[in-house]
PDB file of N, CA, C and O in Angstrom:
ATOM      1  N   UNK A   1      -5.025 -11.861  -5.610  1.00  0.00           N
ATOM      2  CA  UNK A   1      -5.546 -11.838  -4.258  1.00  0.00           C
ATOM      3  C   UNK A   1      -4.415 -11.963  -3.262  1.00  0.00           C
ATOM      4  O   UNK A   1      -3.290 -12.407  -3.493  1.00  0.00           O
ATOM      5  N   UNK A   2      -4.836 -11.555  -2.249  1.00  0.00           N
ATOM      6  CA  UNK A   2      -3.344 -11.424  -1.085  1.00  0.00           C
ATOM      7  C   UNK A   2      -3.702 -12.491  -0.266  1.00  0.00           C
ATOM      8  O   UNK A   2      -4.840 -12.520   0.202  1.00  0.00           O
ATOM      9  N   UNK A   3      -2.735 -13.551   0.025  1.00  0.00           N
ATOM     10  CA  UNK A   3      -2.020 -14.700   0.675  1.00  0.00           C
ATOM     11  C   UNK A   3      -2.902 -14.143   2.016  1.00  0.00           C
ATOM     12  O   UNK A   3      -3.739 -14.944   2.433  1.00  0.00           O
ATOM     13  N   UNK A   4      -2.796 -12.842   2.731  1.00  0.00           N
ATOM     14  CA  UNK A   4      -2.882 -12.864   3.769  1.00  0.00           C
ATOM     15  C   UNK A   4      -4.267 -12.487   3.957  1.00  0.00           C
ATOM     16  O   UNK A   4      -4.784 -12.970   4.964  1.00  0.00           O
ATOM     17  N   UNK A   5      -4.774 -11.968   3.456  1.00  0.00           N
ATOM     18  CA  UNK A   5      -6.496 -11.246   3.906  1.00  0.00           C
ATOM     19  C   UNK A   5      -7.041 -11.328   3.080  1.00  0.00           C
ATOM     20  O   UNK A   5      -8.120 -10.737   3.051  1.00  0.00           O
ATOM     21  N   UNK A   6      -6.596 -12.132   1.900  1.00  0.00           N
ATOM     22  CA  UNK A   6      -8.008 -12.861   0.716  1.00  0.00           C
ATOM     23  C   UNK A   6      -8.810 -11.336   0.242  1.00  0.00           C
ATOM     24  O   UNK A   6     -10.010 -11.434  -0.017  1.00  0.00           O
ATOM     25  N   UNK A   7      -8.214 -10.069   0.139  1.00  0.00           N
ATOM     26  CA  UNK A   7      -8.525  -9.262  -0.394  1.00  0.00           C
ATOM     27  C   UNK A   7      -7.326  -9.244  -1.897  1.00  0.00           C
ATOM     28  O   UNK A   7      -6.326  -9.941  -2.064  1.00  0.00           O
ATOM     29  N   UNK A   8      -7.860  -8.275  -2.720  1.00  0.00           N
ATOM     30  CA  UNK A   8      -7.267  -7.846  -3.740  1.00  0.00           C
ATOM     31  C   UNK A   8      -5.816  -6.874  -3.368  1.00  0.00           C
ATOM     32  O   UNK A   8      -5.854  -5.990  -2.512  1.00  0.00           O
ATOM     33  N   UNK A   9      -4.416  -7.245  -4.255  1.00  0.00           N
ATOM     34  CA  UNK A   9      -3.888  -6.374  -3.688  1.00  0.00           C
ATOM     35  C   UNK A   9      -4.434  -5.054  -4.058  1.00  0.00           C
ATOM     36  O   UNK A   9      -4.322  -4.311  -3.082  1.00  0.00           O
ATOM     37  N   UNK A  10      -4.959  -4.473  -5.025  1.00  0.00           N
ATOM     38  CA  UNK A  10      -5.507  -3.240  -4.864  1.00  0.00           C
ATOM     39  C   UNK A  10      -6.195  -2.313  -3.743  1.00  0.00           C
ATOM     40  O   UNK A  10      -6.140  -1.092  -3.590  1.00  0.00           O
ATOM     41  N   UNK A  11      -6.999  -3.520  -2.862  1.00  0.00           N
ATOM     42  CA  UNK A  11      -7.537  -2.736  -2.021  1.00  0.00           C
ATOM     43  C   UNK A  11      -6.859  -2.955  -0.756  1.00  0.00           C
ATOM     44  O   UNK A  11      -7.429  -2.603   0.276  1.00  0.00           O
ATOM     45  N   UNK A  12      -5.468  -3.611  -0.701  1.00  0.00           N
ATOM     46  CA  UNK A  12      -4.300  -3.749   0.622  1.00  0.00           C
ATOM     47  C   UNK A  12      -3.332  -2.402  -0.059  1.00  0.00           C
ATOM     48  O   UNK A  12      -2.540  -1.809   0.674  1.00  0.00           O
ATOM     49  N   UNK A  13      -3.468  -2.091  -1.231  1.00  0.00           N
ATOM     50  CA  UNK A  13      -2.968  -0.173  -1.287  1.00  0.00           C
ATOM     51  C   UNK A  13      -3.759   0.951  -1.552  1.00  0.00           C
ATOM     52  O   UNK A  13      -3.225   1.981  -1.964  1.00  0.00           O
ATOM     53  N   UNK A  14      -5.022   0.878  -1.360  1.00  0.00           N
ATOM     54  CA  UNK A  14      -5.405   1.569  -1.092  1.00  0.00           C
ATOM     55  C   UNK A  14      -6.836   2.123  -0.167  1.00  0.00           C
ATOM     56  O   UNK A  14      -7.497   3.150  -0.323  1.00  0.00           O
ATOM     57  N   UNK A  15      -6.982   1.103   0.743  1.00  0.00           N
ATOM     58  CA  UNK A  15      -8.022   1.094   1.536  1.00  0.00           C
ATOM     59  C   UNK A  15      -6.898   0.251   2.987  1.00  0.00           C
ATOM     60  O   UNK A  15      -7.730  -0.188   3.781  1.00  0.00           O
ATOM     61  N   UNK A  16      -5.894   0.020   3.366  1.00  0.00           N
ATOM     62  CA  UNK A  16      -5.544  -0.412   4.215  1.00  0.00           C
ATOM     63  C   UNK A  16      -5.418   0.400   5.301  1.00  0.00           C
ATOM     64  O   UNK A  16      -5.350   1.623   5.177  1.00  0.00           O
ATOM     65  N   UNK A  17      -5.369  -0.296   6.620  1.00  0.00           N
ATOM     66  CA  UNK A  17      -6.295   0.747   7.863  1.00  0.00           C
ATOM     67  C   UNK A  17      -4.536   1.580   8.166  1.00  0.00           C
ATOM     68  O   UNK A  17      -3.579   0.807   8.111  1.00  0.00           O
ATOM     69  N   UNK A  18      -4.267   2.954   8.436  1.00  0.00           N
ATOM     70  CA  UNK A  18      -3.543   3.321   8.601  1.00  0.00           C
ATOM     71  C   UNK A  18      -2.333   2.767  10.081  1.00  0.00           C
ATOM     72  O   UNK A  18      -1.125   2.935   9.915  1.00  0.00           O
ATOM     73  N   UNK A  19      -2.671   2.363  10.938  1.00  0.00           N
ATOM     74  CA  UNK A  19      -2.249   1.384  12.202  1.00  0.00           C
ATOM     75  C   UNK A  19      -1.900   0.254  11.098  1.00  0.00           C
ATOM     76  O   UNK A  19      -2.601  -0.146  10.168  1.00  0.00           O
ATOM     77  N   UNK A  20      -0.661  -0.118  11.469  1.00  0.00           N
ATOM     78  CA  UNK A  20      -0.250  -1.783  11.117  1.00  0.00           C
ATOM     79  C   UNK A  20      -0.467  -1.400   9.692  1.00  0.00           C
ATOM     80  O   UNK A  20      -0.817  -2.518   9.313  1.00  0.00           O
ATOM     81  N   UNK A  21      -0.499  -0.997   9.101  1.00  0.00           N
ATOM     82  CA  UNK A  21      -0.458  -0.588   7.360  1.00  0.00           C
ATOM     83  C   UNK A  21       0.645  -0.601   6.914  1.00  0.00           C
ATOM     84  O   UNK A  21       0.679  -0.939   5.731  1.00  0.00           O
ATOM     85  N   UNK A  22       2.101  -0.247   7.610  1.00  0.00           N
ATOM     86  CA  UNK A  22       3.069  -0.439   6.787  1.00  0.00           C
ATOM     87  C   UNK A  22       3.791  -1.685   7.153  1.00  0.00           C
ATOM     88  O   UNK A  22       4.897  -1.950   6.682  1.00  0.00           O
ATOM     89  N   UNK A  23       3.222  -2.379   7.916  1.00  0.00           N
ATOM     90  CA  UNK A  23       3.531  -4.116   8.010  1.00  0.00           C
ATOM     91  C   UNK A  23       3.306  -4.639   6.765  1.00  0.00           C
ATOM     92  O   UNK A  23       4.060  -5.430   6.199  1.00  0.00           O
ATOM     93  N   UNK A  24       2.078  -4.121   6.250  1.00  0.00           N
ATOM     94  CA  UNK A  24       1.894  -5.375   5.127  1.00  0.00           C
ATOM     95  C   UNK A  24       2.631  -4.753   4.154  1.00  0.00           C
ATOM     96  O   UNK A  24       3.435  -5.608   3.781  1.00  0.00           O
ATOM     97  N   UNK A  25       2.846  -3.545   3.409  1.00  0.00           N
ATOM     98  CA  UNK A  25       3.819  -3.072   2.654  1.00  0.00           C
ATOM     99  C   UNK A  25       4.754  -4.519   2.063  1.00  0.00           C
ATOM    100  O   UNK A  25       4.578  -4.849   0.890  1.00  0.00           O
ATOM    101  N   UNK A  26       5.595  -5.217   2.817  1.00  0.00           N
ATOM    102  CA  UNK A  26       6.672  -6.021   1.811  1.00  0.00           C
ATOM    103  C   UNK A  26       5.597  -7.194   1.333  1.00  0.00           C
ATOM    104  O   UNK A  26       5.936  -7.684   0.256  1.00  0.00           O
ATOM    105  N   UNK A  27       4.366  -7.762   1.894  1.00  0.00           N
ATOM    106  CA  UNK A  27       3.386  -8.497   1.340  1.00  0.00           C
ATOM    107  C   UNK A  27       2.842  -7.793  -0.074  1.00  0.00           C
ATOM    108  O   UNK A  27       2.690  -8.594  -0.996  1.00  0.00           O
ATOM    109  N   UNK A  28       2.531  -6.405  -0.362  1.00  0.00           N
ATOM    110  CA  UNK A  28       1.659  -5.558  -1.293  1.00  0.00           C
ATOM    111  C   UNK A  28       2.832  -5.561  -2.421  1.00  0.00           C
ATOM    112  O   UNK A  28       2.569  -5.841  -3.590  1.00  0.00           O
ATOM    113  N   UNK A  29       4.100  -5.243  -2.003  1.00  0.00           N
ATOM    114  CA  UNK A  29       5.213  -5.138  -2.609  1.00  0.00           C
ATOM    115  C   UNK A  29       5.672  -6.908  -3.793  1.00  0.00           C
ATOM    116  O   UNK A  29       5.995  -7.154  -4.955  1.00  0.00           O
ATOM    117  N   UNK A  30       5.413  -7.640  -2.556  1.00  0.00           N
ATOM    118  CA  UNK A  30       6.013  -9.253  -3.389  1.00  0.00           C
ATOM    119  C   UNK A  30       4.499  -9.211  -4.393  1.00  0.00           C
ATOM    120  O   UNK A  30       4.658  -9.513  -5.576  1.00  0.00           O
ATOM    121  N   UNK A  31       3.184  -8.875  -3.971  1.00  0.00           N
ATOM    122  CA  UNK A  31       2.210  -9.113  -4.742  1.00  0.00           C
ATOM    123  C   UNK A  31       2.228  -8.315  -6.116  1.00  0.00           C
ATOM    124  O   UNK A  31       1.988  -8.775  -7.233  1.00  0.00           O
ATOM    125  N   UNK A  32       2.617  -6.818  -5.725  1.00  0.00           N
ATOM    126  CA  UNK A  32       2.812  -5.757  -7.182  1.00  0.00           C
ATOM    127  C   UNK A  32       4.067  -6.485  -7.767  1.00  0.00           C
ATOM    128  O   UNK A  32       3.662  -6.944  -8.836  1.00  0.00           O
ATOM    129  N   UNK A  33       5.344  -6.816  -7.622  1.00  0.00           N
ATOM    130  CA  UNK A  33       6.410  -7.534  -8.507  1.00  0.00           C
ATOM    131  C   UNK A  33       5.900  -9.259  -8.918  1.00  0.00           C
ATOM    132  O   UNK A  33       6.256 -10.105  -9.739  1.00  0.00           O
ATOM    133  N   UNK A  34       5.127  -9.187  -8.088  1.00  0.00           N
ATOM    134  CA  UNK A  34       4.321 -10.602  -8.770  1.00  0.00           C
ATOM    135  C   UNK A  34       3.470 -10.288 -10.296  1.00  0.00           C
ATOM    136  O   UNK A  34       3.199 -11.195 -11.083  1.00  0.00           O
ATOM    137  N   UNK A  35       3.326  -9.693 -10.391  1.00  0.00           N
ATOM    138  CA  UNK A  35       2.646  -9.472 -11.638  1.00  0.00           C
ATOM    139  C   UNK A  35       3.408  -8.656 -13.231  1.00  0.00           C
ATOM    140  O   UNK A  35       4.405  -7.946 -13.359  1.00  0.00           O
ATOM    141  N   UNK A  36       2.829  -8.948 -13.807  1.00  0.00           N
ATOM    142  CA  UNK A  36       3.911  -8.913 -15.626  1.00  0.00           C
ATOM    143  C   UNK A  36       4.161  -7.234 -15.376  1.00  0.00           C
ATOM    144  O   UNK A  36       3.305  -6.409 -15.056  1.00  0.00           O
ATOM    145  N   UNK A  37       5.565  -7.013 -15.618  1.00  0.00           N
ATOM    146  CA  UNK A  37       6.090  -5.918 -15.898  1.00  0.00           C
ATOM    147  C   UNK A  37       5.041  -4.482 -16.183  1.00  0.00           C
ATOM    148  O   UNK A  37       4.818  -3.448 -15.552  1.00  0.00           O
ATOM    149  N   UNK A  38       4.581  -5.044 -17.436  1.00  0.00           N
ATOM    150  CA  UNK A  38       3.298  -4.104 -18.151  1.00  0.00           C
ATOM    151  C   UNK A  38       1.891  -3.306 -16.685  1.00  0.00           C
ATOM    152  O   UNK A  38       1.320  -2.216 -16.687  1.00  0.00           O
ATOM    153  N   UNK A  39       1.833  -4.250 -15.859  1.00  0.00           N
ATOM    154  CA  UNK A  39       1.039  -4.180 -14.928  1.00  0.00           C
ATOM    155  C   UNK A  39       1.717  -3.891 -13.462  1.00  0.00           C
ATOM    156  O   UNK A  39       1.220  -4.208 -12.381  1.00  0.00           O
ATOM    157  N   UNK A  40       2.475  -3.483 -13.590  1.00  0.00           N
ATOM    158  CA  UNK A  40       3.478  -3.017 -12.025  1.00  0.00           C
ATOM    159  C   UNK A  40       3.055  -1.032 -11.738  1.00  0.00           C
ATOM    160  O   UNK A  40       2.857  -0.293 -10.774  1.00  0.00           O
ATOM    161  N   UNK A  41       3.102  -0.921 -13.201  1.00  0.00           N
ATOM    162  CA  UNK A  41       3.366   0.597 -12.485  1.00  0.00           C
ATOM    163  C   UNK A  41       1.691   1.272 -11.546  1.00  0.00           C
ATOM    164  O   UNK A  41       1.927   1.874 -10.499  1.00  0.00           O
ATOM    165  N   UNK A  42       0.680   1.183 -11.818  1.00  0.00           N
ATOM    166  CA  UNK A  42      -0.208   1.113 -10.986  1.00  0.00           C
ATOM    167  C   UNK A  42      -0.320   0.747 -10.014  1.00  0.00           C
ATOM    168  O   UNK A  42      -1.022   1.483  -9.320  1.00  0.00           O
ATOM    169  N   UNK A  43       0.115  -0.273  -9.440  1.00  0.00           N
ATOM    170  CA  UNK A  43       0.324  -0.735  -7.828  1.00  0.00           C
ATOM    171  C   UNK A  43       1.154  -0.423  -7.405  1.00  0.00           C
ATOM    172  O   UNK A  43       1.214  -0.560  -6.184  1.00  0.00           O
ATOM    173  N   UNK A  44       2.319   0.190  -8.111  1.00  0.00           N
ATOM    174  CA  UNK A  44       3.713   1.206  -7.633  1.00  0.00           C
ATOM    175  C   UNK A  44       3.315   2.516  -7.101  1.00  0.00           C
ATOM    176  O   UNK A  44       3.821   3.005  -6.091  1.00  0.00           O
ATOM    177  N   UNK A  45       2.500   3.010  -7.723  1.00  0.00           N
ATOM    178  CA  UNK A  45       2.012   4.370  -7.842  1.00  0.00           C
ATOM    179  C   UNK A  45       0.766   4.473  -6.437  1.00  0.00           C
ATOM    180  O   UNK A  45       0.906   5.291  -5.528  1.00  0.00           O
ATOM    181  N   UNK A  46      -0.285   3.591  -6.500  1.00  0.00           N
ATOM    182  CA  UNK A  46      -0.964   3.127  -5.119  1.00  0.00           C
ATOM    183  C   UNK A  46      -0.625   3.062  -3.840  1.00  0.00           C
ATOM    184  O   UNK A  46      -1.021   3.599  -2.805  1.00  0.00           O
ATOM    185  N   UNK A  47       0.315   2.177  -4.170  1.00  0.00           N
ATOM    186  CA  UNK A  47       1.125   2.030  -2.671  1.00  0.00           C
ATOM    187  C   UNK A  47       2.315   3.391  -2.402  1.00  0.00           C
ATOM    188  O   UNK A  47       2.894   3.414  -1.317  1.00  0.00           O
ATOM    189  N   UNK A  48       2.546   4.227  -3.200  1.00  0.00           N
ATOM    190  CA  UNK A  48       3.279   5.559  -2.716  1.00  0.00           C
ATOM    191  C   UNK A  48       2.178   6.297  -2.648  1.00  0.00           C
ATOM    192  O   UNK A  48       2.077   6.846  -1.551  1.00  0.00           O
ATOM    193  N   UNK A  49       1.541   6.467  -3.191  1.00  0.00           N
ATOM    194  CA  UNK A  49       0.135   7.044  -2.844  1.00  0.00           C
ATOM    195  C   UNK A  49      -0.258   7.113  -1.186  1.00  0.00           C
ATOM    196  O   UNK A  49      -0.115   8.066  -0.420  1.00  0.00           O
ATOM    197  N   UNK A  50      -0.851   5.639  -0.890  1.00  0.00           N
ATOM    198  CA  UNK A  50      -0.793   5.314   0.671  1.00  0.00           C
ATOM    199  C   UNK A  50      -0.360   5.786   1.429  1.00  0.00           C
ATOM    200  O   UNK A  50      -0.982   6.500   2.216  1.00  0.00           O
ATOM    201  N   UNK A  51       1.250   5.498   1.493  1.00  0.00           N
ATOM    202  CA  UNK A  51       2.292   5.202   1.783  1.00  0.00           C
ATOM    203  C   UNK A  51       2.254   7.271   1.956  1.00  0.00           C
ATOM    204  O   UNK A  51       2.207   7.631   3.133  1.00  0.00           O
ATOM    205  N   UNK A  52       2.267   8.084   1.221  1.00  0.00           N
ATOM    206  CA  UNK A  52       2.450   9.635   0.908  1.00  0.00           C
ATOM    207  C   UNK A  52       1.275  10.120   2.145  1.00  0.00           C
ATOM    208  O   UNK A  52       1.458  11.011   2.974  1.00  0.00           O
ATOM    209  N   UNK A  53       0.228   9.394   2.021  1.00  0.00           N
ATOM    210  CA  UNK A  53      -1.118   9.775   2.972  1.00  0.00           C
ATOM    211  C   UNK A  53      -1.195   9.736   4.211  1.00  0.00           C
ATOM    212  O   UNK A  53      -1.834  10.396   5.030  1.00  0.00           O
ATOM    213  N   UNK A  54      -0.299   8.683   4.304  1.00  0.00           N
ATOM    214  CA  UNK A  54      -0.113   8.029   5.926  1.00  0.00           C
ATOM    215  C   UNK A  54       1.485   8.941   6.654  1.00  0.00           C
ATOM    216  O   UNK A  54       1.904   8.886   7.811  1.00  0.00           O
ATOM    217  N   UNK A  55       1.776   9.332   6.051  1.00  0.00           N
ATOM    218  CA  UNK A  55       2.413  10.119   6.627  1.00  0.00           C
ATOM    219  C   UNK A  55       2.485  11.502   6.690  1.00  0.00           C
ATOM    220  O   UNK A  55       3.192  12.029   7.550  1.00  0.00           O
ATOM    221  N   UNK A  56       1.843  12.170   5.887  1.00  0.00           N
ATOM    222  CA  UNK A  56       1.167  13.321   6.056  1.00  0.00           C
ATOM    223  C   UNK A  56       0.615  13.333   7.415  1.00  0.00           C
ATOM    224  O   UNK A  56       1.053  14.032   8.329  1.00  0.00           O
ATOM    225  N   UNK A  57      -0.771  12.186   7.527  1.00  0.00           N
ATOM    226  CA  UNK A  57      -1.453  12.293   8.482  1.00  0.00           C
ATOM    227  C   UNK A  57      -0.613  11.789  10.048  1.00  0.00           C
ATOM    228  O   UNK A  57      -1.102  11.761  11.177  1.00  0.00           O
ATOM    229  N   UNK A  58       0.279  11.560   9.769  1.00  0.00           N
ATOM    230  CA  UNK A  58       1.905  10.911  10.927  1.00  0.00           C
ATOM    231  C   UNK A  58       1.955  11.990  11.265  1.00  0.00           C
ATOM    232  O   UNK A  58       1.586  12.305  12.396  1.00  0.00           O
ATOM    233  N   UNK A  59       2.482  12.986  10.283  1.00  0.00           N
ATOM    234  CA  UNK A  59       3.603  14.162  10.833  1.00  0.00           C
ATOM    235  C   UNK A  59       2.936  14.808  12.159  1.00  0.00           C
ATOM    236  O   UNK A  59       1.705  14.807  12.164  1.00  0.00           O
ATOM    237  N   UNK A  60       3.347  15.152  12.861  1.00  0.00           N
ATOM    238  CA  UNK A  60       3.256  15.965  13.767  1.00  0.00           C
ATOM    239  C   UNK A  60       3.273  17.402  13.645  1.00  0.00           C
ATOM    240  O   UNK A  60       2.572  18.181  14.292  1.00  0.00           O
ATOM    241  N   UNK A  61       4.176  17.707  12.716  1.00  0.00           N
ATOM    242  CA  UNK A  61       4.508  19.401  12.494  1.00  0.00           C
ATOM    243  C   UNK A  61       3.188  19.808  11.763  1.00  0.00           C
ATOM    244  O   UNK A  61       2.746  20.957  11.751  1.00  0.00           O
ATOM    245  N   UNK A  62       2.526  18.568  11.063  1.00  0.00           N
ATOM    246  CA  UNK A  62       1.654  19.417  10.407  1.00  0.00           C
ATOM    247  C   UNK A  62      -0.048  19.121  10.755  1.00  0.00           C
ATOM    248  O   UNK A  62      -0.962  18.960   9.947  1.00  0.00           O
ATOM    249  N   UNK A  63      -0.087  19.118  12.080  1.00  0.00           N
ATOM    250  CA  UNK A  63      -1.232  18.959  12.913  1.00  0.00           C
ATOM    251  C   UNK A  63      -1.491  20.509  13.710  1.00  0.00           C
ATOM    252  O   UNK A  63      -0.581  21.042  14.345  1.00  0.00           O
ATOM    253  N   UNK A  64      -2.546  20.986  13.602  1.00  0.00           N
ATOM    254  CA  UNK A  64      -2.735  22.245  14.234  1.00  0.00           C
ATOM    255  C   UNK A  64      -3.675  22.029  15.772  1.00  0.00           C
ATOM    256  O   UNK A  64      -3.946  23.005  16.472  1.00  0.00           O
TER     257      UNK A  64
END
């Protein structure tokens, strides 16, 4: 669970509101290296996921 919003980190990578979303990033980050090796690469993969979405929807060049 996340320190800060008593949600799961799962759903702080992949339901987090795009505004102020990459604030919590180093919180989602200490929470995914918080957990056993075996269990990192899924919340690695989530949060670039996000992280890939939110800037798509950023870019400017690619708004019509």
């Amino acid at each position: 669970m996340s320190a800060e919003t008593g949600r799961p980190a799962e759903a702080e990578t992949i339901a987090a509101e795009p505004d102020g979303a990459s604030a919590s990033v180093p919180g989602v980050l200490a929470e995914i290296e918080a957990r056993p090796l075996a269990e990192r690469a899924e919340g690695y993969q989530a949060l670039a996921d996000q992280l890939r979405t939110q800037l798509e929807h950023s870019d400017p060049s690619l708004r019509s």
